[in-house]
Structures are given as C-alpha cells and as structure tokens.
N, C-alpha and C positions, 0 to 999 in steps of 0.2 A: 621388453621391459618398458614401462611407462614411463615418460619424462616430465618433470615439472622444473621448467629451468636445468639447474645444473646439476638437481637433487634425484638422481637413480631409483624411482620404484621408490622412495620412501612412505611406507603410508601413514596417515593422520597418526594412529596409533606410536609410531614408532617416533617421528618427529613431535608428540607431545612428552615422551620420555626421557626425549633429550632436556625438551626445556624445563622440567617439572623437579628433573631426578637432583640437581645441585641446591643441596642445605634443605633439601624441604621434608626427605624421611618416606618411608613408604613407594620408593619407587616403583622396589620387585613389584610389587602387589600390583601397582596401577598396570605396570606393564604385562605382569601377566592375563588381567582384564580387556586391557587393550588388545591383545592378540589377537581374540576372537573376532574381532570387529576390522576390516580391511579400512573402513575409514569412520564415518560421522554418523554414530549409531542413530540417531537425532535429530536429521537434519531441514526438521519439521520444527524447530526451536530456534527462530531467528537471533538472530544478533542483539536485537532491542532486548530481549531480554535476558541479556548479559552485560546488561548495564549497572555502572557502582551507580547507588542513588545519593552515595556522600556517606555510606555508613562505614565503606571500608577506606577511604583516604581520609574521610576526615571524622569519624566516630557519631558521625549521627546523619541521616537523612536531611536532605537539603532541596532534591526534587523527587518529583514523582509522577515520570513518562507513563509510566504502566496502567494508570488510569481509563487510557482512552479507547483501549482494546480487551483489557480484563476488568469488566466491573457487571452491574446487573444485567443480566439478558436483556435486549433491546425485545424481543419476540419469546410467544409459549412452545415456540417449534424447536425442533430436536436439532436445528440448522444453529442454533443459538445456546448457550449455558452460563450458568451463575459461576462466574470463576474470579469473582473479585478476591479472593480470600488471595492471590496471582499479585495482587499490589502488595498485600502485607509478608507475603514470605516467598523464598530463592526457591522453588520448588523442582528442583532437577531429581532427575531417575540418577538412582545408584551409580549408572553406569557412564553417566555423563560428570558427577561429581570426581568419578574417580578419575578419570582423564582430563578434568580442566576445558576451560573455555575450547570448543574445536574450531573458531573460527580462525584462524590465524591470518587471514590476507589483513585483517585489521589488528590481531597484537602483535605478528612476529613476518611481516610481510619479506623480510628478506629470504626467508628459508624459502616462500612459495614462487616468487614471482620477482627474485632480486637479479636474479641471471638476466632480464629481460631488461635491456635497456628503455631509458624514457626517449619516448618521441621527440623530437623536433615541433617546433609550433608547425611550420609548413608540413611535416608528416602526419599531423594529428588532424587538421584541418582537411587534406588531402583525404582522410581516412574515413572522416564522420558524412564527408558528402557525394560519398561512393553510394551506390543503388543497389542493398542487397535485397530488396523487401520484391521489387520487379521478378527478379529470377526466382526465389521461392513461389509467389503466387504464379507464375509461368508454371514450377512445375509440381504444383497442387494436385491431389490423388494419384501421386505417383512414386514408387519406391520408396525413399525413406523421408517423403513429406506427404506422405497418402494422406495422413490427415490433415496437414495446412489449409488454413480456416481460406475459403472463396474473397475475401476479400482485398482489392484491389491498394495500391500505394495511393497516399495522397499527399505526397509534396512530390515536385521536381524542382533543380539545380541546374540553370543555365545563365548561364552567361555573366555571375554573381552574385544572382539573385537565387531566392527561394519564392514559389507557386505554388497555390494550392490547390489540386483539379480532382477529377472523379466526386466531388461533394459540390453538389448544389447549395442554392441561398442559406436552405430550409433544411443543412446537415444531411441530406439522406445521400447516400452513397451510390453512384452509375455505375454500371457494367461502363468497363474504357473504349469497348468495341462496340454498342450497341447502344449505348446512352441510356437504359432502360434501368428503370430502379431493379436495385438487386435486393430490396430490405434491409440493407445496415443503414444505418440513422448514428451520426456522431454525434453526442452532446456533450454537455460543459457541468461539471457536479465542483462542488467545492471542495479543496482538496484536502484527505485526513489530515488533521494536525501533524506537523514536519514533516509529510510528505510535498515537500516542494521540491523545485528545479535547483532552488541556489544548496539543496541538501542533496545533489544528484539524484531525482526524482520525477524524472518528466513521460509522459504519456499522451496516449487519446484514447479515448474509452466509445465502442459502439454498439451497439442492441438492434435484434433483429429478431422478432414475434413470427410464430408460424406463420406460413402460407394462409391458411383460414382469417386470418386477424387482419391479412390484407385485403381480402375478397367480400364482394355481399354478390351471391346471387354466381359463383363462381366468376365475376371477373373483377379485377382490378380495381380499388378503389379508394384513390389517397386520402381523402378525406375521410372515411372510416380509419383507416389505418392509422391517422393523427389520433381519433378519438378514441381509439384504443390504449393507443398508447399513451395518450392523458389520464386514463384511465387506469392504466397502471403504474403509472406512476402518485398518483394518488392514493393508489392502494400502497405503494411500498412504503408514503408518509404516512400510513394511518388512517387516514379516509376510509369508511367504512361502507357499505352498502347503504343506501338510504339516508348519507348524509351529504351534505354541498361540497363540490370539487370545486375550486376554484382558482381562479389564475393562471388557468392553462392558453396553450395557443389557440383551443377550440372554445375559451370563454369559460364561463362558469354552468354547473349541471349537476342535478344529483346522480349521487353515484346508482350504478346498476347493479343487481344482484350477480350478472351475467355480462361477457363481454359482446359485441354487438356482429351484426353481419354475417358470415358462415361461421365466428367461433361463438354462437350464440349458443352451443352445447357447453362450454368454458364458464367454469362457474370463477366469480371474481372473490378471489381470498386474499385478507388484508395481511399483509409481510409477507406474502408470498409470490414469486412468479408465474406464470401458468406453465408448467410442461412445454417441453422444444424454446424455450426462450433463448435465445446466444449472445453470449459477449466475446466482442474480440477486442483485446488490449496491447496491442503495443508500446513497447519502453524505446525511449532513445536517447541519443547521446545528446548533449548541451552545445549548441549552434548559436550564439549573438546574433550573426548576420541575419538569422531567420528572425526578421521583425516582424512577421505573423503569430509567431508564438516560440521562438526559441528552440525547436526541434530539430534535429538531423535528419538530412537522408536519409541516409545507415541507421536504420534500426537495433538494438541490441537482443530485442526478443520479441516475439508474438506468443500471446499468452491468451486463451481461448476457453470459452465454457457454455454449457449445456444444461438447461434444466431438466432432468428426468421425468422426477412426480412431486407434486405436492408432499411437503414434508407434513409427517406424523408432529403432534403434539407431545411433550416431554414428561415422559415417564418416573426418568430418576435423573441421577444428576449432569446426566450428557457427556460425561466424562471418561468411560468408562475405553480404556485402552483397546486399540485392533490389535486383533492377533499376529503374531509374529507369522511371517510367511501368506498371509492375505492379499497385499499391495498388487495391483495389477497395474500391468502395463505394458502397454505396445508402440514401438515405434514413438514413442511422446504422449500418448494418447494413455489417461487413468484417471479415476475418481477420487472425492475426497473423502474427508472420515463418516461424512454423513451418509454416503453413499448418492444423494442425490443429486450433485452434479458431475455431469463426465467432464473433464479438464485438459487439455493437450498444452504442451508448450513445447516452445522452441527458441534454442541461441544458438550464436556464434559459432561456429568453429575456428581455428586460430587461422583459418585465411579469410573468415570475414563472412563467410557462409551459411546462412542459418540451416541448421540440424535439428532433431529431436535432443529436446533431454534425455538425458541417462533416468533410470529410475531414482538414483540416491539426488538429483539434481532436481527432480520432479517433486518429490518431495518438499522442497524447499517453497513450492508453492501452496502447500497446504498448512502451512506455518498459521497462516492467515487467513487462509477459506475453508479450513477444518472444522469448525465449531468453536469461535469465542465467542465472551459477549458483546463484543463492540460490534459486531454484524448484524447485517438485515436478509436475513435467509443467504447467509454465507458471503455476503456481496457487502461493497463500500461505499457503493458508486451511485445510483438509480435513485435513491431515498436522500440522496445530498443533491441532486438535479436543482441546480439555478432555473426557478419558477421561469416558468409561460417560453416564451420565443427565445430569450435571450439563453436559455441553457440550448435551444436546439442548435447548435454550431460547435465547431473543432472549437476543442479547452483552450481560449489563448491567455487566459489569468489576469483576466481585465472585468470591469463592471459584475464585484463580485463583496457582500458585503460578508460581515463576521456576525453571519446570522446565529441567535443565540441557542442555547439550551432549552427546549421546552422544560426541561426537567426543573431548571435554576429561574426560579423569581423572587422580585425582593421581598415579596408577601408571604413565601411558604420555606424561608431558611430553616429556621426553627426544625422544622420537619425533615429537613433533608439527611441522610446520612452520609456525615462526610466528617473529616476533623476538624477539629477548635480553631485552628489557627486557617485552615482553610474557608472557614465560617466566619469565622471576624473581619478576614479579608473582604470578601463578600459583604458584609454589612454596611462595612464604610464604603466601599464602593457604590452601594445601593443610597447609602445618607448623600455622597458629594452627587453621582448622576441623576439619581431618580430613577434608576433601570436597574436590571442585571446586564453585566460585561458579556461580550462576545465570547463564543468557543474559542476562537486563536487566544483573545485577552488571557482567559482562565486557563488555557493550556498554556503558553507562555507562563505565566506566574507561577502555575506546581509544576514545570519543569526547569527554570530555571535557564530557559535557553531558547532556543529556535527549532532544535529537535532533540529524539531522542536521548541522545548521544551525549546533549553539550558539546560537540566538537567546531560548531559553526561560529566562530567568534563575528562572520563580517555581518552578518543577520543583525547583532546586537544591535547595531545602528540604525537599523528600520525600524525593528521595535520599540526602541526607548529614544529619547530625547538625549540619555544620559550616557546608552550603551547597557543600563547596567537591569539585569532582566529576572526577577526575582516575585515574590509576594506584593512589595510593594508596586509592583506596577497596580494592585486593584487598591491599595491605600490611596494612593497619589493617581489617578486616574490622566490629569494632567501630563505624566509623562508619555503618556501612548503615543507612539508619531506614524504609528504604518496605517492609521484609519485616514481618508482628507472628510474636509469638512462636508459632505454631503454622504458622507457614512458608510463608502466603501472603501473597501484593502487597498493602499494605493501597488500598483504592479510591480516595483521595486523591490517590496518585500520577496516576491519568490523569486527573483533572479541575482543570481552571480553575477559578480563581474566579468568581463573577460576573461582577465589571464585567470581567476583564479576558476573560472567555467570549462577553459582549455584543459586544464589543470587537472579538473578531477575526472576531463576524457580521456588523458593519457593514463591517469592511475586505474582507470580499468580498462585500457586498451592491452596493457598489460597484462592482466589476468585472462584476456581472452589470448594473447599469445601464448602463454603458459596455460591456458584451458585449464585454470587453477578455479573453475566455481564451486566446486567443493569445499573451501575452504574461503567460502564468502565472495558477495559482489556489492558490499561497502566498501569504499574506498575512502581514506583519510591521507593527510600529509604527509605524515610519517607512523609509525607503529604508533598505539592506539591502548596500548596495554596499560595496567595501572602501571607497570615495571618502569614504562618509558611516559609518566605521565599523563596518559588519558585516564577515560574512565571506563574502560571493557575489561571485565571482571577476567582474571587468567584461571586463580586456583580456588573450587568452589567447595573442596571439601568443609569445610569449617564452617560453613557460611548456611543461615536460616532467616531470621529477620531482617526484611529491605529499611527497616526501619521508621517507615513513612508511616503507622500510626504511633508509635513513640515521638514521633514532629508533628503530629498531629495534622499532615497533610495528606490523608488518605480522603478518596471519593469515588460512594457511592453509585453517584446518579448514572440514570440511562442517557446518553448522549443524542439523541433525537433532537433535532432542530426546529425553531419553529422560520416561519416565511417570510418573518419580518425583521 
C-alpha cells in the first residue's frame, strides 16, 4: 500500500470526495467518476490555470496571468496554436470539472504532506548543499537512469562557499576528466514572466547542436560551432534567411540559407530547431549564500529534450486531443503532444536521489512543451537569449533589461487586439514615456502581482514604489522601482529573502519526503485554496467565464521580444 504521509493508499479521487462532498450536492456522482481515475486524470494542466482571476472572490476579473502562455501563435508550426480563446474561458474536460481542482499540495496541503514535519533551518540548509547531481551523471546509461542526459554538475560546496567549474569563460561545458568540450553551451535567456527565484523558480538552461554543427571538414571547430549557433539563434528570433543577424558573439552577417561546415546539408528554418538539438535543464532549490546565482547543490530535477524533425506547418486548430492509451514512456524517457520532441525527466526520491518520473509525473511536463501559443517550437528559452556574449554564461539574473514586446508600440495600439482598459493603459503610458512599457511592466499590470498566483506579497516592493501592483503602474509610470536608471531589472526583483528563500525549500522538501508530486510542486505558506483565502480555484463545476474580457483586460498579442 502506498504511503503519503499518514494518509493510507488514499487516492486523488478519493480525498477530493472527502473535501467536495460537505454542503456542495452531487457527491455520489463526482465520486463515482472519480473511481475510474487512480489519481490526476490531467496532469498535463498546471496549477496556473487554476487560478481565480477575481471573478469568483470578488465578481469580476481583476488580473489576467493567462495571457502570456495562451494567446496568438508565436509560429505557423504544429509546435504552436491559437488558444487565446484560454484567457477568456475555465476550459476544463468533464472530467476534471467534476472532481475539482486536483492540485492539492497548494489548497488542501495537510491531507498530502502534513505528517511530514518542517525542517529546521540547519536541516534544510544541510539538505539543499548535498551533491545529488554527481552520483546520477556517475551513473548515466545505466539501470534506471539509462537515459540521464551526459551532462556534468556545475557548482561545488566547500568550505562555505559555492564554485562554479566544468563551464568555461564562454559558457561551454568540459568533460570533468578530460577538459574537452562536450557541446553543452549554458546561456542566460530572460526569464518567463513569474518564473523567478523569489516565486520558487530557479534553473540553468543548456543547448547542445549535433556533432556535424561542431565540425568543418570532420574535425573540431569552435569558431564554427559559435556561428552556428548565432545563427540559430537568430532564427528562433525571427531572422530570416537572407536577412542581417546582428549582435551576436561572432558580429553581424546575413543570415544563411543553410547552416555552415559539415551541417551544411542542414537547411536553416526560421522558429525552428534543426533535428538532434538537446536541452538540458535543471531545477534547484533557493541557496542565498550562492552569490553567483542563488542555486543549490541539490538539484530538484533534470529535465531534458531532443529535437526529432522539423515540425510540419498547421493544418487545423492544433488542438485536437491524444488518444487515450498512446503516451509512451520508458524509464523517464517520452515525447510531447507534437510528437516532435523526445523529453526525459527526472526527481527526487524521498532520500534525495534522482529517479525517473513516473508517467502521470511526466506528464506534468508537457503542461507547457505540448503545444501552446506562448512557445517557440515548444521551447521558452533560446528565442529569449540575452543578445551577443552576455547571454552566453550560467543565468545569474543580473545585466538583464525588460526588453519589450515587438508586438506592443505606441504607433500601432489602435490595431492591436486586446481590451479597453488594457488599451488606455497602454496610451498613457506611451503619452508620459514616449515608448511602450517593458514585458515584466505589462505582465505585472494585467496580472496584478509578481506571478501567477498573486501569492507573492514580498515581490510588491520591487515592483512598485507604493507596493501596490495593478493597471496603474502603466498610468503612473513613475511608480516602477525594479527598472535602475540605466534600464535594466535591478537583481532584487527575482530573489527572496532568506528566511522566506529557506522557506519555500522546506515547503517542498516536504513533498519530496511524502513523494506527493502528484498532487503539485508549487509550494505556498499555507493552503492556498479560495476556502482558506488564496486564489486556486477548488470547485470548477459552475464556473465558464475567467472574466477578463468583461474587465476589458484580455490580450491578444504575440509575445515576441524585440532586442532593445
């Protein structure tokens, strides 16, 4: 029998019955739907959107998070879709209406993960600067990490300090035993809006292009392998064949039809990867004393991807559901809905161990690299690269500005589709600066917070002058305080404070002792439920309009940034 804490075998199903079935009506029924499903029929449907937008605590829409992941296709590939219509309505399956929010570590955390006592500060510390990343890459292609991506640790913990080794000046990543570039390349991309550190969000993101993209003439050739990879990265902003790439590490150059050296078979397509491209992404716990960049030892996950083939161009609406009983998966190792990239990940086990995901665990990563539109061929990351030299290095969320919308100028409002009051905002902001606002600025404003969630009250003070994080930050421009005078983020904005940094490591140290990721790895202070005051939606039957074109703060645009 499974344990979750103190809770016996009980599954998703069954502990939403308990909480749903007092005064609400319709128990039998949810619970006899419930049955068939051992846990989270769904678990491809993150947490973000089960957020109230203010229509159900307070009868009308007040933010609107959903903007920046469901609105017009970024790209015409099948990797991408038109799912704005995702801002304006709760669009859950039958079957997830009738069981209510499944997330519970954030509305009902005592049932999953209450048996588990909180850490100690010295235990939690002790915990995050343990070395679990070493012993998985040690035993890479073997047993039940056969797939664990070749890529080596890069921090060490000695002596009270944090190091950063295996990465050169120039980001590219060394074999530990041989010094020899291995083709991972770490850079530094600007991070999605509320995906920060102080919102328990931290990573490092690397890219690693075939063998061929490294070579001219079969041997070794770093300075190709720079210009390749300027080169696509220019493709994934838009840069087209036969147009000026510019501000890269290897200078300015028209772009090429074709990528150069032995992958000059490699035709160059713009939002597109070429085939065998790899990312490997690790998540970590929140470290203060890492004054390089705030990351742990201890790893929480390695999270890994593969390009297949060039994605087909889109036929119909991209939307169209997998069949039940399709999902493959081995050992961690499975693809996403587009089918074109292969996906592996791995967490914790409750001694601290990385393992494979489970399949229903795996899933949880295709929430986001399935096909929305806020993607660039399934990916975040590559097409947000901080220009020229300064994006090639480990993310440390410094020298990074609130580069804008290409989409949003003050010349072409009019045109835009978006709403009234999201429009007027925007005007006066254009009358007092003489520009359009940054993406953090206009994500801040229609969400009303620092993330998702609105759970992050300490954020407010970076952002605002006043604390207070609404619309009018684009009226009153004046109020913005996380930009310094020379026009980048100051670094404060994405970090926590200590205690409350520690804080949200113990609240999911916990879930990895209770091996509760099934039932989420957002962590908040306490339950999280509308019942208990947040704002994560519990009971969804009733519920259709998010409200946010009734507040006239719905948008349209494609989130594409420009460079300046």
């Amino acid at each position: 029998m499974r344990r979750i804490g103190a809770i016996t075998a009980l599954s998703l199903p069954v502990l939403l019955s308990l909480l749903y079935s007092c005064g609400t009506g319709g128990s039998a029924s949810k619970e006899e739907i419930l049955s068939k499903k051992e846990h989270n029929p769904e678990p491809n449907i993150p947490l973000e959107c089960y957020t109230d937008t203010g229509v159900v605590k307070l009868g009308k829409a007040i933010a609107n998070p959903c903007y920046v992941c469901h609105t017009k296709a970024l790209t015409p590939y099948e990797n991408e879709v038109d799912d704005f219509d995702l801002q304006l309505v709760y669009d859950f399956p039958e079957e997830i209406k009738e069981m209510g929010n499944p997330w519970l570590n954030a509305i009902k955390p005592e049932l999953t993960i209450g048996s588990v006592p909180m850490p100690s500060d010295e235990e939690i510390k002790t915990w995050i600067r343990q070395d679990n990343w070493s012993k998985a890459y040690a035993e890479k292609g073997k047993g039940e990490l056969v797939y664990f991506p070749d890529i080596p640790p890069i921090y060490k913990y000695e002596n009270g300090s944090y190091e950063l080794i295996n990465v050169d000046k120039e980001g590219f990543v060394r074999d530990p035993e041989t010094g020899e570039y291995t083709g991972w390349r770490v850079f530094k991309w600007k991070p999605f809006p509320g995906f920060f550190p102080t919102n328990g969000r931290i990573d490092s993101t690397f890219i690693r292009l075939p063998e061929k993209f490294r070579k001219k003439n079969g041997e070794f050739d770093l300075n190709l392998y720079k210009k390749n990879l300027a080169i696509l990265e220019c493709a994934m902003k838009g840069v087209a064949p036969g147009e000026t790439c510019s501000g890269t590490e290897v200078g300015d150059f028209i772009m090429p039809f074709r990528y150069e050296g032995d992958a000059s078979d490699v035709e160059v397509v713009v939002y597109q990867y070429p085939p065998g491209t790899e990312f490997a992404h690790p998540l970590y716990y929140l470290d203060p004393e890492n004054t390089l960049s705030f990351k742990s030892l201890r790893i929480k996950e390695m999270r890994y991807m593969k390009k297949l083939a060039y994605a087909d161009t889109r036929t119909g609406t991209g939307e169209e559901e997998e069949e039940e009983g399709t999902f493959f998966w081995d050992k961690g190792r499975f693809f996403n809905d587009s089918g074109y990239w292969e996906m592996r990940a791995f967490i914790e086990d409750k001694n601290g161990y990385l393992r494979p995901q489970s399949p229903e665990e795996s899933k949880f990563c295709i929430a986001c690299h399935g096909g929305i539109g806020g993607t660039v061929d399934g990916t975040f990351t590559l097409w947000r690269k901080i220009p020229g030299e300064e994006g090639w290095k480990e993310q440390d969320y410094k020298n990074i500005k609130d580069y804008r919308y290409k989409a949003i100028t003050c010349e072409n409002l009019d045109s835009l589709e978006m709403g009234e009051e999201v429009k007027k905002a925007l005007e006066a902001y254009c009358s007092k600066v003489g520009e359009s606002p940054g993406e953090y600025t206009v994500y801040f404003a229609l969400t009303a917070g620092g993330d998702h969630f609105r759970s992050n009250y300490e954020i407010l003070q970076d952002i605002s002058v006043d604390g207070k994080v609404d619309l009018e930050l684009l009226y009153n421009p004046e109020k913005i305080k996380f930009i310094d005078n020379s026009g980048f983020i100051k670094p404060e904005l994405f970090f926590p404070e200590p205690e409350r940094a520690y804080g949200i490591d113990k609240q999911y140290y916990r879930i990895v002792k209770a091996q509760a990721f099934i039932y989420g790895r957002d962590v908040f202070e306490k339950a999280f439920g509308i019942s208990s005051g947040g704002n994560s939606l519990e009971e969804l039957d009733n519920l259709e309009s998010t409200g946010v074109k009734e507040s006239g703060i719905w948008n349209f645009v494609k989130n594409f940034l420009s460079s300046e």
